[in-house]
C-alpha positions, 0 to 999 in steps of 0.5 A: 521491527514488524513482524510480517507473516506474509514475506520478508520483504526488505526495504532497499536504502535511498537516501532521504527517503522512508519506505512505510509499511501498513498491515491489516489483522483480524481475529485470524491474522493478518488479511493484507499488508500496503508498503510503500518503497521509496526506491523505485517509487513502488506501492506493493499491495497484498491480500493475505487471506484468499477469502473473496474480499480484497483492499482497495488503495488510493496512494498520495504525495504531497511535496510543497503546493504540488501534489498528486497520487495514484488510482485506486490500486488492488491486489490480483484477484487469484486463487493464491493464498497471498496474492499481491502486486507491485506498482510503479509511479512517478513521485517527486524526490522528497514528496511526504506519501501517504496511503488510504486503505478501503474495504470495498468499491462502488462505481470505480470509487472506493468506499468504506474507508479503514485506515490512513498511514503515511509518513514514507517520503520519496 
């Protein structure tokens, strides 16, 4: 199990579908967190770390010759400590989801990309 200093979220069953959760740490711990539930077809995003930088999250699927994915997608800009946001999106049931992650963005589009993990199927 991963541990998770920034909730307990759980992931609800559905059947043939894997939820997927990804954390990003520094030397001060964790400073955002992506999961992806395929109950609802959500993409929660968080910052854990109110220090002026955010992530920013461009989710895909891939289900046979068909595929698509979301915009980019960031947590709230806030005051809060852990800020975070849940979007909804329409992906086909049994679709493979993967999620890249990115440090900055620059005329809309993301840059400065961390990290790619994936293995959720909707």
């Amino acid at each position: 199990m991963l541990y998770d200093s920034a909730d307990d979220t759980y992931f609800k069953m559905q059947a043939g579908g894997t939820g997927v959760k990804g954390q990003l740490h520094n030397s001060s711990g964790m400073v955002a967190k992506v999961e992806f539930h395929p109950l609802g077809d959500q993409l929660w995003v968080y910052d854990t770390k109110n220090d002026g930088d955010s992530i920013y999250v461009v989710l895909r699927w891939n289900l046979g010759s068909r595929s698509g994915g979301s915009g980019v997608i960031t947590p709230p800009g806030t005051n809060e400590v852990v800020e975070w946001d849940i979007y909804a999106l329409d992906i086909p049931e049994g679709a493979y989801v993967s999620a890249t992650v990115y440090d900055s963005i620059s005329g809309g589009l993301p840059t400065d990309r961390i990290g790619t993990f994936g293995g959720g199927t909707a």
